[in-house]
VOPAGU-2260 file (C-alpha; in pm, 1 decimal, decimal comma):
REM VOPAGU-2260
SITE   aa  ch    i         X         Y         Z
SITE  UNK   A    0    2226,9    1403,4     985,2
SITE  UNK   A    1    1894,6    1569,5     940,6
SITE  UNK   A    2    1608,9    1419,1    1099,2
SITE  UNK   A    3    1184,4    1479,6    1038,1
SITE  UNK   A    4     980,1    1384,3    1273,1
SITE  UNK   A    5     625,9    1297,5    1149,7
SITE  UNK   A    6     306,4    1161,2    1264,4
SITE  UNK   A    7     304,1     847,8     974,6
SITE  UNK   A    8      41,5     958,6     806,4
SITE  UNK   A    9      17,6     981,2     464,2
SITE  UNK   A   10     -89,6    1341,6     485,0
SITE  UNK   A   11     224,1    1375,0     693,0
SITE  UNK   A   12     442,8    1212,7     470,0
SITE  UNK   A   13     345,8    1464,1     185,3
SITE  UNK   A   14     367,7    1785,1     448,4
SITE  UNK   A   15     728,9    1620,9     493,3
SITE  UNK   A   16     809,7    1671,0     120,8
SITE  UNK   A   17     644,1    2028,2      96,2
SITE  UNK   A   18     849,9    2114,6     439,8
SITE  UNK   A   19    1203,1    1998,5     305,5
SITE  UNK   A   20    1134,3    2200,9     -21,6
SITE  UNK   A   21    1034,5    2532,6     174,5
SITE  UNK   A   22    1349,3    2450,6     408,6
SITE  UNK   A   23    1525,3    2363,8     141,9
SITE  UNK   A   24    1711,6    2096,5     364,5
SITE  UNK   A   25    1590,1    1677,2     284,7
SITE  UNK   A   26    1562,3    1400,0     564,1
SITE  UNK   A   27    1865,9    1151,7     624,7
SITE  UNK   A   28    1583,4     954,0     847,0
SITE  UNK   A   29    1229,7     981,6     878,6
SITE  UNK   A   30    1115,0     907,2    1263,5
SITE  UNK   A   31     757,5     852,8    1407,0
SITE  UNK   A   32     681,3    1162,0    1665,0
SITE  UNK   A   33     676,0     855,0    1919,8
SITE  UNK   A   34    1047,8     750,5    1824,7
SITE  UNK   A   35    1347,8     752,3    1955,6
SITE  UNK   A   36    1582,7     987,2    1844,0
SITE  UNK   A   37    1923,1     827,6    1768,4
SITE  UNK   A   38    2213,3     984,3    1980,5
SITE  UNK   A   39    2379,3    1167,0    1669,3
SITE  UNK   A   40    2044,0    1272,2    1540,3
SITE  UNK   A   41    2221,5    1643,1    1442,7
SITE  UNK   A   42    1928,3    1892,5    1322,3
SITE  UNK   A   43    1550,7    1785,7    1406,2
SITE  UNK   A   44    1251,9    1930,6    1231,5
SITE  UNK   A   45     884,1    1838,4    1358,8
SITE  UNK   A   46     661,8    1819,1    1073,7
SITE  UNK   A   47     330,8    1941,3    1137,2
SITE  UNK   A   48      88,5    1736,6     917,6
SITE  UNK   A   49    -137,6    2005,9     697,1
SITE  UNK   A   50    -408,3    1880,1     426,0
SITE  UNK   A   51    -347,9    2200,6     210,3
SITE  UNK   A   52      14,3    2122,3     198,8
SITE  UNK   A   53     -15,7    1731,4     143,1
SITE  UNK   A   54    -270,3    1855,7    -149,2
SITE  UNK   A   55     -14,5    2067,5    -293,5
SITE  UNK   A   56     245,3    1789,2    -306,0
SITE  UNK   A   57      22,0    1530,0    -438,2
SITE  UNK   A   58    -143,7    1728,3    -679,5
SITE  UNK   A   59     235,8    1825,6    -817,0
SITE  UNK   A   60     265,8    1458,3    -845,9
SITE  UNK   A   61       1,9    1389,8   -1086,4
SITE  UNK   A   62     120,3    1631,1   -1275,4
SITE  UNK   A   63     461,9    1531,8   -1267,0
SITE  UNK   A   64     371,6    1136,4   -1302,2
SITE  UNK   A   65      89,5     901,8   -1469,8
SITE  UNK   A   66    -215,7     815,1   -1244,9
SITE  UNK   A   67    -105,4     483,1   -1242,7
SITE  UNK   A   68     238,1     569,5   -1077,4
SITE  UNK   A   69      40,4     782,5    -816,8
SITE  UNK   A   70    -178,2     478,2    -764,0
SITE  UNK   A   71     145,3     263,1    -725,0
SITE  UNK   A   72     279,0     510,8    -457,8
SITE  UNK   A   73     -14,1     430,6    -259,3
SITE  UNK   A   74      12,8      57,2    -297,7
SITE  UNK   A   75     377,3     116,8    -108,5
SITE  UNK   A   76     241,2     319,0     128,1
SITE  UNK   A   77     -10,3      74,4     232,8
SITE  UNK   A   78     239,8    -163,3     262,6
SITE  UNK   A   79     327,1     -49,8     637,0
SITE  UNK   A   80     699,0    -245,4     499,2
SITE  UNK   A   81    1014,1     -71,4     740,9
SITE  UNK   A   82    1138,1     178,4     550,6
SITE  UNK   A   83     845,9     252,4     304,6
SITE  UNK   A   84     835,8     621,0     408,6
SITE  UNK   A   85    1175,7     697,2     332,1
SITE  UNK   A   86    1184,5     527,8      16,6
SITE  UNK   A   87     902,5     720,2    -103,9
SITE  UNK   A   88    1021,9     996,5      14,9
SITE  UNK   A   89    1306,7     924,4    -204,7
SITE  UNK   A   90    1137,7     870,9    -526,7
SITE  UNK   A   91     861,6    1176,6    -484,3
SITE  UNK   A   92    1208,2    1396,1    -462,1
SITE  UNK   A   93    1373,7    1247,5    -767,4
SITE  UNK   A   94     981,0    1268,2    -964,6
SITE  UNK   A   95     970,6    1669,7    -869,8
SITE  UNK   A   96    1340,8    1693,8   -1001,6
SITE  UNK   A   97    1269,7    1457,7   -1325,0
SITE  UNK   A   98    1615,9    1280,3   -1254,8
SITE  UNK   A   99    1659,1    1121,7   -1525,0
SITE  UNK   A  100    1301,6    1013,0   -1585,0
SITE  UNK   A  101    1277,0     899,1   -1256,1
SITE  UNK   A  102     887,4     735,0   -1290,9
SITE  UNK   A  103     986,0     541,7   -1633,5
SITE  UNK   A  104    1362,3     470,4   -1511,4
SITE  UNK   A  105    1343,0     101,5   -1467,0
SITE  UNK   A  106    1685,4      45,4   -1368,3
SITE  UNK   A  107    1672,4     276,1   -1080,1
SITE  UNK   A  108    1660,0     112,9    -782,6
SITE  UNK   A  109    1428,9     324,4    -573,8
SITE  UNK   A  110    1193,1     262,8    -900,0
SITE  UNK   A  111    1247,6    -100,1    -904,9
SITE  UNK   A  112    1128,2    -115,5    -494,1
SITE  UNK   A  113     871,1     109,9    -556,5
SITE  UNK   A  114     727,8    -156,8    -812,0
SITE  UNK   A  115     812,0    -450,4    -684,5
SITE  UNK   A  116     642,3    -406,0    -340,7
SITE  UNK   A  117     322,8    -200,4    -482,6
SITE  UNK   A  118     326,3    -555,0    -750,1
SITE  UNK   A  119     282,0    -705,8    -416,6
SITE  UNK   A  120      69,5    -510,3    -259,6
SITE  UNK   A  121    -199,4    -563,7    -560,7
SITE  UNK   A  122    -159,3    -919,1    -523,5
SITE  UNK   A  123    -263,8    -935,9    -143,5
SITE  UNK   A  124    -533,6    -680,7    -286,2
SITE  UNK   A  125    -650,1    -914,8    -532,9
SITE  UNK   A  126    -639,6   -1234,2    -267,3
SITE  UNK   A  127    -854,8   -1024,4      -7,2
SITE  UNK   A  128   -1141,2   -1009,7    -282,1
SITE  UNK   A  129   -1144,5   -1388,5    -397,9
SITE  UNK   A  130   -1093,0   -1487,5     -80,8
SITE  UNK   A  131   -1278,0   -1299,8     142,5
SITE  UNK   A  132   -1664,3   -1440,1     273,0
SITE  UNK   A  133   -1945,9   -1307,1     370,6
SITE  UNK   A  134   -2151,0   -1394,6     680,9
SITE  UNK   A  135   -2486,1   -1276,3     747,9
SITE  UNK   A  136   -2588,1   -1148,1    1062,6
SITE  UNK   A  137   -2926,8   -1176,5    1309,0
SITE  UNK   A  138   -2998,7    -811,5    1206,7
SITE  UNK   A  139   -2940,1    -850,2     844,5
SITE  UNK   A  140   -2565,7    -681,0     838,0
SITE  UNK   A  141   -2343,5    -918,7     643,4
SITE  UNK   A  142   -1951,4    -957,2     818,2
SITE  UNK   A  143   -1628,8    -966,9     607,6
SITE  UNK   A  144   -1324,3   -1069,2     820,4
SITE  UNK   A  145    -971,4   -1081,9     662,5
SITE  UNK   A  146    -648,4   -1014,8     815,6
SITE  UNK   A  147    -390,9    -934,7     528,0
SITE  UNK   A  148     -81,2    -942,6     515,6
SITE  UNK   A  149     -45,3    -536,6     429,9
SITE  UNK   A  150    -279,7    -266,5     431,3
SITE  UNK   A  151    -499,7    -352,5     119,5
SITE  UNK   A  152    -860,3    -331,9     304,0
SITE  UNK   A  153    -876,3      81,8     131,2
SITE  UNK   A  154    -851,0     -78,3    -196,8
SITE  UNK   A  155   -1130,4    -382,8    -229,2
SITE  UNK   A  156   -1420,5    -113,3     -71,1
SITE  UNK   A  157   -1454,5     -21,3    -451,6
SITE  UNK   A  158   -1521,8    -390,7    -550,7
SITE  UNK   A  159   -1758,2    -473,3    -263,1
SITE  UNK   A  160   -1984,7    -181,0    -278,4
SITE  UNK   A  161   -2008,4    -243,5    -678,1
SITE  UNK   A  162   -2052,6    -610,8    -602,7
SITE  UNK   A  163   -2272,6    -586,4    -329,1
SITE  UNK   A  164   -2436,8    -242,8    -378,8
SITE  UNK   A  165   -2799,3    -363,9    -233,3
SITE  UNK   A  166   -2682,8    -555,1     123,7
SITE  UNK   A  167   -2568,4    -336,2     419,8
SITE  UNK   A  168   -2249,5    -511,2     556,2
SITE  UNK   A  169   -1868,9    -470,5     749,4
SITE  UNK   A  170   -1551,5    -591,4     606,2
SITE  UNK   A  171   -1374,6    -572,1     878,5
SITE  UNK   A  172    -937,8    -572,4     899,1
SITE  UNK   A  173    -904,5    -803,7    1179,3
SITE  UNK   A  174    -524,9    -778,0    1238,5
SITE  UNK   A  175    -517,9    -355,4    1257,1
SITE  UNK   A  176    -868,9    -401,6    1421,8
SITE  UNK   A  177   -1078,6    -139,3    1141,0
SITE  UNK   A  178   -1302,6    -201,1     892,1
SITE  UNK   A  179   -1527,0      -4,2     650,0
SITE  UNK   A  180   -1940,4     -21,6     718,1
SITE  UNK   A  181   -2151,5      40,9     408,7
SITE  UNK   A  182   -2521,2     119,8     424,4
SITE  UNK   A  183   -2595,1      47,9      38,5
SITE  UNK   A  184   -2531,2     425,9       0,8
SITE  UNK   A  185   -2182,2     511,3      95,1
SITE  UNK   A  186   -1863,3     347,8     253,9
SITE  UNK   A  187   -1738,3     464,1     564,9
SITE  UNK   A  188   -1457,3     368,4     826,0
SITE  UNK   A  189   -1520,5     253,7    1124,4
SITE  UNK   A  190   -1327,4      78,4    1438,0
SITE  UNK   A  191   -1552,7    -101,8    1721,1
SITE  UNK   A  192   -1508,7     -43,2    2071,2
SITE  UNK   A  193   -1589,0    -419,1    2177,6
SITE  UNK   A  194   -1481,9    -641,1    1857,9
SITE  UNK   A  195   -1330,6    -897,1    2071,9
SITE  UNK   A  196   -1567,4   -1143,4    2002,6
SITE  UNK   A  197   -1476,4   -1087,4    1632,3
SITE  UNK   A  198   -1098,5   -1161,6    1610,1
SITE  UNK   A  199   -1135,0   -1513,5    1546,1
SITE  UNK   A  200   -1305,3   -1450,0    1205,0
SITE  UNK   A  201   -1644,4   -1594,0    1271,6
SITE  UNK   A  202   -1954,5   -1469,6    1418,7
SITE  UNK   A  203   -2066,6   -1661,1    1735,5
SITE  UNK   A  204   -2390,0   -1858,3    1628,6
SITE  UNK   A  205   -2602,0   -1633,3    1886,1
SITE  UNK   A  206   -2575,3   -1317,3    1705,8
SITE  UNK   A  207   -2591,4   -1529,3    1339,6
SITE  UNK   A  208   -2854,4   -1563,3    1085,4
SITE  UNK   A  209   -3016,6   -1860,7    1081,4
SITE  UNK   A  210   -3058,9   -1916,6     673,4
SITE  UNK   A  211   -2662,7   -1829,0     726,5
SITE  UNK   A  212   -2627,3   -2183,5     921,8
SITE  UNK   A  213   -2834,7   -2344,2     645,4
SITE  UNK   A  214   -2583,6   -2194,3     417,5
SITE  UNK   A  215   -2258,4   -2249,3     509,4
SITE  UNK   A  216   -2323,4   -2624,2     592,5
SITE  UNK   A  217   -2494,6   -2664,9     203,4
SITE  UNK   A  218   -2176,7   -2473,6      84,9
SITE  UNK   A  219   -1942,5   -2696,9     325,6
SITE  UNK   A  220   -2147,3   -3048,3     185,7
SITE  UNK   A  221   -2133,2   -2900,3    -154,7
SITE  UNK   A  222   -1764,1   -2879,4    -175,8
SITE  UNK   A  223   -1721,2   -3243,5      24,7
SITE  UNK   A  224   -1948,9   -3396,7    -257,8
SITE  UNK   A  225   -1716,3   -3186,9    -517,1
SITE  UNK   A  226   -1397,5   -3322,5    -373,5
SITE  UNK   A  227   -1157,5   -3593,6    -542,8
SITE  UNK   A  228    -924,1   -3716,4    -265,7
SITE  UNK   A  229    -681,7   -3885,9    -516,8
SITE  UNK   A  230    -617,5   -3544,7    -675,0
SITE  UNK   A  231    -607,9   -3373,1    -378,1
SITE  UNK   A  232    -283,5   -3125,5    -423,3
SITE  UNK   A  233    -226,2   -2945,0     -91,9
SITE  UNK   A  234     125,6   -2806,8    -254,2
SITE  UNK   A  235    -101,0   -2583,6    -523,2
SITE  UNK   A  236    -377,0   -2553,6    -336,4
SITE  UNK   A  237    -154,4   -2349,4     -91,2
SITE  UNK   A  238     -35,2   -2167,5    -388,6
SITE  UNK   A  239    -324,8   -2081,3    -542,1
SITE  UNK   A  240    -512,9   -1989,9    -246,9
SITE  UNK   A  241    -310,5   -1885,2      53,2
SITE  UNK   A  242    -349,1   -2082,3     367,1
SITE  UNK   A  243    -356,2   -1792,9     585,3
SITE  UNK   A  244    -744,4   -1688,7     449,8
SITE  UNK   A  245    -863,9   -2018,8     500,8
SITE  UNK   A  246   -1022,2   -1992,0     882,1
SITE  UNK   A  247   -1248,1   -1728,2     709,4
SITE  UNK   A  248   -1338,0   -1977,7     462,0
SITE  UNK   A  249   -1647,9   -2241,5     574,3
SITE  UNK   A  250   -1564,2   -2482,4     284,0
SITE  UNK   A  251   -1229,2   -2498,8     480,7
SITE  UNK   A  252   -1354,9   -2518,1     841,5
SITE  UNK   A  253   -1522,0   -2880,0     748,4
């Protein structure tokens, strides 16, 4: 059984690929350096993770496959799901070796994975963005908790310096504890030594704005006032709007 050894990294899973090419030997298992190596491990090969060489690879795939599918990729990567590495590990090898029109072979199964978790991955994508609110802090920095389900903060940066290109603000990934500041010129990632006082999902009222206050009590009597309690449905609402976002929500919080 042939083992690589990576450092789970994306850039390291695409050295991984350009490594078992040049070795001309593919992975039975794909381990984190920090792993345990299982007693019949049988030949071990430490990737070294190498931009140039993860460029190669996913450059080849464009090539090789639509944007779209590229994009998908990425949606399973972010997925952190067990197992995510080695499946695409799976599916780059079959793209490079066109089996059998590997990115437009629906009935594949490594295909059908592949599209079924990135599907998923778009959703939580798309939840993060409707769901997500902003509160505004003393200085003038508006904060963006969330804590999703997979990795999807990368993907609704696009959306939130488009929407809200002229306010300086952090969304902010409470559950992997990193976020992305933007300064109404550029996007950048950032963790926080002390963000303790964050993980709840609200700023403490000492550090926030007070028009924010004024706010989110007009926006929590706005929705009471809106509210029909004899067609309350708590069975759609749940579906509709997932009751894991709703301690970041103030009309919620009432």
């Amino acid at each position: 059984m042939i083992t690589f050894r990576y450092d789970k990294t994306l850039d390291g899973l695409l050295t991984a690929v350009f490594d078992a090419y040049s070795r001309r030997t593919f992975p039975d298992v794909l381990l984190g350096t920090d792993d345990d190596v299982p007693l019949f491990a049988g030949e071990i090969h430490t990737v070294m993770s190498d931009t140039e060489k993860s460029t190669r690879v996913w450059n080849g795939l464009e090539r090789k496959a639509s944007q779209g599918f590229c994009d998908m990729l990425l949606h399973v990567w972010l997925s952190e799901l067990p197992g995510a590495d080695e499946l695409l590990l799976k599916y780059i090898v079959k793209t490079f070796a066109d089996v059998a029109g590997a990115t437009m072979n629906h009935a594949d199964d490594d295909v059908r994975r592949i599209r079924q978790i990135a599907l998923k991955v778009s959703r939580e994508r798309l939840h993060v963005i409707q769901f997500v609110r902003f509160q505004k802090a003393a200085d003038g920095i508006y904060f963006a908790p969330a804590a999703p389900l997979y990795n999807v903060l990368p993907l609704t940066i696009p959306h939130f310096c488009d929407r809200f290109a002229d306010q300086m603000w952090l969304a902010y990934d409470i559950r992997r504890r990193y976020g992305y500041f933007y300064d109404m010129k550029k996007a950048v990632e950032v963790t926080l030594e002390n963000d303790e006082n964050l993980l709840d999902g609200k700023l403490d009222e000492s550090i926030m704005a007070e028009d924010e206050k004024l706010f989110q009590q007009a926006w929590k009597d706005y929705t009471k006032a809106l509210t029909i309690k004899e067609r309350l449905n708590p069975r759609l609402q749940r579906q509709n709007m997932p009751a894991r976002f709703w301690k970041y929500m103030p009309e919620k919080n009432r």
